[in-house]
N, C-alpha and C positions, 0 to 999 in steps of 0.2 A: 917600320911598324905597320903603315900600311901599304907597302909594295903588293902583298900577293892580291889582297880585295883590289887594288888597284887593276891590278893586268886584268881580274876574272872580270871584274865591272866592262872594261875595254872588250875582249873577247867576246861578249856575252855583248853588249849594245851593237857591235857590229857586227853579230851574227841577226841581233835580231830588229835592227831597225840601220839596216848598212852603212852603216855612218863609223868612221873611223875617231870622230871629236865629237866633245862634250865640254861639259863642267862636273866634275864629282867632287862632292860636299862631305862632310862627315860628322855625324851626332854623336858623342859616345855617351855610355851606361852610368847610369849615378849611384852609387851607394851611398845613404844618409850615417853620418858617424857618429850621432848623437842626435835625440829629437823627435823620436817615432813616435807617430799618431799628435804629433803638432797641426794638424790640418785642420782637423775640427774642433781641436780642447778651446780655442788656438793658441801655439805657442810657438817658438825657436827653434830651428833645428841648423844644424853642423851637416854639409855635406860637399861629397867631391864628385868627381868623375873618374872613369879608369879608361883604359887603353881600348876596349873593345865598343863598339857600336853598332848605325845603323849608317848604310851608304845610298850617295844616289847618285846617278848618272843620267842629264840630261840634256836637250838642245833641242832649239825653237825649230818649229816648220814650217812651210812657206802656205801652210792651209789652216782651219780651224780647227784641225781634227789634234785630241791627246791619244796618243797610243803608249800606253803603260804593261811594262811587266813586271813582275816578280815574282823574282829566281826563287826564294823559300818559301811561297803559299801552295798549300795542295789544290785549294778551289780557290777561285776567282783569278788564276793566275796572271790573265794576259784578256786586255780591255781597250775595246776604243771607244773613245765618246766626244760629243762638240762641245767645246768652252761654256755653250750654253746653256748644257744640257746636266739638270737639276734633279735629275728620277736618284732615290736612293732606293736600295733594296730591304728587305726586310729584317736581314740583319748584316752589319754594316762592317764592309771590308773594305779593302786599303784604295780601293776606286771611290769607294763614298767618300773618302777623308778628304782625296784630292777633287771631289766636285764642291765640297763644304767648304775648302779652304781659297778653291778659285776662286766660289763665290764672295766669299769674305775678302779677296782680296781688290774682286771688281768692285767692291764698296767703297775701298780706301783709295784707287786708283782707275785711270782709264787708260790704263796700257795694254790691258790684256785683247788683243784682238788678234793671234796665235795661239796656236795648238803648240803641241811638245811632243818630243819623243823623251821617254821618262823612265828608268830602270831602278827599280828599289832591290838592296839587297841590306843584310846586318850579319854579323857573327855573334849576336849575342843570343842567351838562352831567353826562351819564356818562362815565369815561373819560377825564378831566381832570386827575387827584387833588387832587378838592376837596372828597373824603368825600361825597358826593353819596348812597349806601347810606346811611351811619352817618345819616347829618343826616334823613333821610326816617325809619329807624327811632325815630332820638330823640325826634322830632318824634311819632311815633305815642303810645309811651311816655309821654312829657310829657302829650300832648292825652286822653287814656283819664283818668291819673290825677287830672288837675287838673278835670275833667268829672266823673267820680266821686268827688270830693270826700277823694282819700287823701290824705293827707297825707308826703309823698315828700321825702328832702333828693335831692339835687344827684347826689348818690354814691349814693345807692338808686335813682332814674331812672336814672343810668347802669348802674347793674348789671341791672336788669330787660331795658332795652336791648340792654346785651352778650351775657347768658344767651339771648337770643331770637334772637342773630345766631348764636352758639355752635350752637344747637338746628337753626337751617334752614339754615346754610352748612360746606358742606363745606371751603371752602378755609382752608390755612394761614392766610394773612391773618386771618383771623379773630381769634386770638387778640390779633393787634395792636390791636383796634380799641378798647380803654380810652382810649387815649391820645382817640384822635379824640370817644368820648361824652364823655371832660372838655374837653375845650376847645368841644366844642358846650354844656356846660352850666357852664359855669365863666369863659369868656372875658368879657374887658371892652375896652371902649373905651379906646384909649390905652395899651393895655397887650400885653405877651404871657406867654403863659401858660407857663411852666416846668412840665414834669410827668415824673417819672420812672417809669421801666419796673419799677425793680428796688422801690421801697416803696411806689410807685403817691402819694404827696406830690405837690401844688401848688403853686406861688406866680406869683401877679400881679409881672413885674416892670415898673415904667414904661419906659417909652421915649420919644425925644428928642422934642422939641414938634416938630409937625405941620409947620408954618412952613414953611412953600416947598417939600413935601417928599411924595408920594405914593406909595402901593404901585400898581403897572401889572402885571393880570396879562395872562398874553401866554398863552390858548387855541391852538396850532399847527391844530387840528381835527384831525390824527391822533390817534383814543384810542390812552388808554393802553392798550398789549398785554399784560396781565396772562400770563406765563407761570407755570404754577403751578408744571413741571419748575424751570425760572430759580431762581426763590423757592426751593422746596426744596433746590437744590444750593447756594445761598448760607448756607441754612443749615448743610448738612453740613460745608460749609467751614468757615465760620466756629466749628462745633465741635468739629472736627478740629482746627484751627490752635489752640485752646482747650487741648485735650489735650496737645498739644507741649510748652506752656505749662506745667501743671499736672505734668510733669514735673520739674521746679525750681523752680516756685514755688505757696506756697501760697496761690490763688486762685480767685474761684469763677465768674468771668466775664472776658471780655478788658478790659471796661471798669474792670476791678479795677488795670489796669495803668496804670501812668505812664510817658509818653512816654519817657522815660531809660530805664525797667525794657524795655519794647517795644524799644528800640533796643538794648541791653544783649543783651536775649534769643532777640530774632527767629531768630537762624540756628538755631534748635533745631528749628524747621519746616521749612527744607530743603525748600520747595518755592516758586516765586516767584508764584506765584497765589495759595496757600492766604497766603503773607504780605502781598500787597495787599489781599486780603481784610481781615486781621487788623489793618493798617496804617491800612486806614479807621475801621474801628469805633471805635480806639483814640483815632486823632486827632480825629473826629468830634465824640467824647465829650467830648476837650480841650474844643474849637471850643465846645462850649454851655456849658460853664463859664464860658469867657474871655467867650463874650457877653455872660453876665450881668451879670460885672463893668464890661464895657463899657456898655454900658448904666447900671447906675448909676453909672458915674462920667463918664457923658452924652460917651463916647468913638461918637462918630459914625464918626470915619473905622475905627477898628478893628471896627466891629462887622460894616461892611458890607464889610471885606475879611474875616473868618471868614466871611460869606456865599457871599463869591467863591469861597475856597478851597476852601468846600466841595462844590462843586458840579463844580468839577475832582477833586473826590476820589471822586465821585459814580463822576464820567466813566470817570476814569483807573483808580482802584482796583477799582472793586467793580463799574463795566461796565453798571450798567443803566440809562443815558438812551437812547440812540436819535438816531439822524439826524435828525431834524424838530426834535429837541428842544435835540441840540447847534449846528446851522446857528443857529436863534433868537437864545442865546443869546450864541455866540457873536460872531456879530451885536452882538448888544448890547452887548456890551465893548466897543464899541467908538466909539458913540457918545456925543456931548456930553448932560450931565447924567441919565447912567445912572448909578447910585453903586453897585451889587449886583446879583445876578441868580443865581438857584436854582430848581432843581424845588418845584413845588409837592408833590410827592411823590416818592418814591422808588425806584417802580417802574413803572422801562416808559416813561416821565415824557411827558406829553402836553403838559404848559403848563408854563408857568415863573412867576414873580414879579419883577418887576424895584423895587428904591426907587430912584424916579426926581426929578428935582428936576420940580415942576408947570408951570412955565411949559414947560420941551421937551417935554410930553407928547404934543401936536401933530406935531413933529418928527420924534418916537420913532417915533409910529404909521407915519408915513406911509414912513419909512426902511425899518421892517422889514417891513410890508406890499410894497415896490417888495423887498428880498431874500427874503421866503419866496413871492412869486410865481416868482420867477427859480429858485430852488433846489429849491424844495418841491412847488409848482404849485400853492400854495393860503394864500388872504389870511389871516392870523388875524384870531382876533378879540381883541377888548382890552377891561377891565374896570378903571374906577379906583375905587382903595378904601384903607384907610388900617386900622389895626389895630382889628379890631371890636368888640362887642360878644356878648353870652351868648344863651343860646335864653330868649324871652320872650313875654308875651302882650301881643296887640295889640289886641283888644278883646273 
């Protein structure tokens, strides 16, 4: 799976810092299965990882100096700077990441008194939501400390990670992104990862044998349109229709509520936007409960209709999929041995996920390739994968 980033990583570091050895590490992409826009409501979200990511290639040098490249940036591609050397530019590329995250890590530790040679590369897209940012900074993070010899749990690489995303990005989104460094450092094979917003807890829960049965994501190629105004106004809603709430009952989140108590009390918001808004979250939040249980109690067909639903709730409630991304999927409901079908993320939504049974996978492809030329005027692409595994080293 990854032999060929393997050899280009090798070729590529010993052309460009002549060194035959290294360490190369691997982050892979997360798609959320359940649980969008959990970050700020706060709530649960259901998520895995898939086969593709972000790679690094690195080894200590006998001086202070880091000399970093990378193979997919048009600017900023190739950098040297000294361990101590703290200047960020004014808008923040993958050398700031690694001067924020050194920093962060000369806090926790006094090992660092070497430089690196450093080679970042990923095969994933931008604009997809496959976490593609987060997995690229995890990825830096992970490779720094495990090269320097710190000594880091799971939950301290993700928190150096997040602080350094906190530090160089401006957007709300930001704060959501815990979620995405644990399931980049915590995900397994066979499994999906439960992780909540409000006490920031884990859990591995299994899911149904493999058997005939694959995840199809479905790339449209329109990136996602990250609107930052969008995001912000769904926020104010969502804590507006909160306050409505908080007027009769004593609660500290919408996800505090129970679909009876929600139905009970909705008309206290009095406004029919701020309550689909309020309607999603609530339900949402149902929806990764129920999965879990479905799941353990190896309920296939119910898991993958909370999939369905939720992605009509996406649509219908809370309004940020997109034409490219509903034509897809829609699509897809509609043929033989499609079982589910959701955004891989929750904003702006570029790709989807479909669990599809593996023998149509053939079929699928070739279906919605003949409707997203017709509709969209452009073929996806398609990626088979099955619930992942965690960020690791590969040699």
């Amino acid at each position: 799976m990854h032999e060929a980033m393997i050899q280009s990583l090798t070729t590529q570091f010993e052309k460009r810092f002549n060194r035959k050895k290294g360490h190369i590490m691997f982050t892979p992409g997360r798609i959320n299965i359940l649980g969008h826009h959990s970050d700020y409501v706060p709530g649960h979200l259901l998520a895995t990882t898939i086969n593709r990511g972000a790679y690094v290639m690195c080894h200590l040098r006998d001086d202070q100096e880091v000399h970093f490249y990378c193979s997919k940036s048009h600017t900023n591609k190739e950098a040297t700077f000294t361990i101590d050397d703290t200047e960020i530019s004014a808008e923040a590329s993958w050398t700031d990441y690694l001067k924020v995250i050194i920093q962060s890590l000369n806090q926790l530790s006094d090992f660092i008194h070497q430089g690196m040679d450093i080679l970042l590369d990923w095969n994933l897209p931008f604009g997809a939501g496959l976490a593609t940012e987060s997995a690229i900074i995890s990825i830096l993070t992970m490779s720094l400390a495990y090269t320097y010899d710190i000594d880091l749990t799971d939950d301290e690489i993700g928190q150096v990670a997040y602080n350094a995303e906190q530090t160089l990005t401006r957007e709300a989104t930001a704060k959501g992104k815990k979620a995405d460094y644990a399931t980049h450092l915590k995900a397994h094979k066979d499994y999906t990862l439960y992780y909540s917003a409000i006490t920031e807890e884990t859990e591995l829960i299994p899911v149904f044998k493999r058997n005939g049965y694959s995840i199809l994501l479905i790339d449209t190629l329109r990136n996602r349109q990250f609107n930052q105004m969008r995001y912000q106004r769904r926020i104010k809603e969502c804590e507006t229709a909160l306050t409505k709430f908080k007027e009769k009952l004593p609660i500290q989140q919408l996800t505090d509520l129970s679909l009876s108590e929600f139905e009970r009390y909705r008309h206290l918001i009095n406004n029919p936007r701020l309550e689909n808004r309020a309607k999603y979250v609530v339900y949402e939040h149902d929806r990764v409960s129920r999965a879990k249980e479905a799941l353990r109690n190896k309920n296939v067909e119910l898991f993958n209709a909370l999939i369905n639903r939720s992605y009509e709730s996406l649509r219908d409630l809370f309004e940020l999929t997109g034409y490219e991304l509903d034509t897809i999927v829609e699509a897809a409901n509609y043929l033989p041995g499609v079982l589910s079908v959701n955004a891989t993320d929750g904003r702006m939504g570029g790709s989807a996920f479909a669990i599809v049974e593996t023998a149509a996978i053939d079929a699928i492809k070739k279906e919605l390739t003949k409707i997203s030329q017709e509709e969209i005027g452009l073929a996806p692409e398609f990626e088979t994968t099955w619930f992942g595994d965690r960020s690791r080293i590969l040699m």
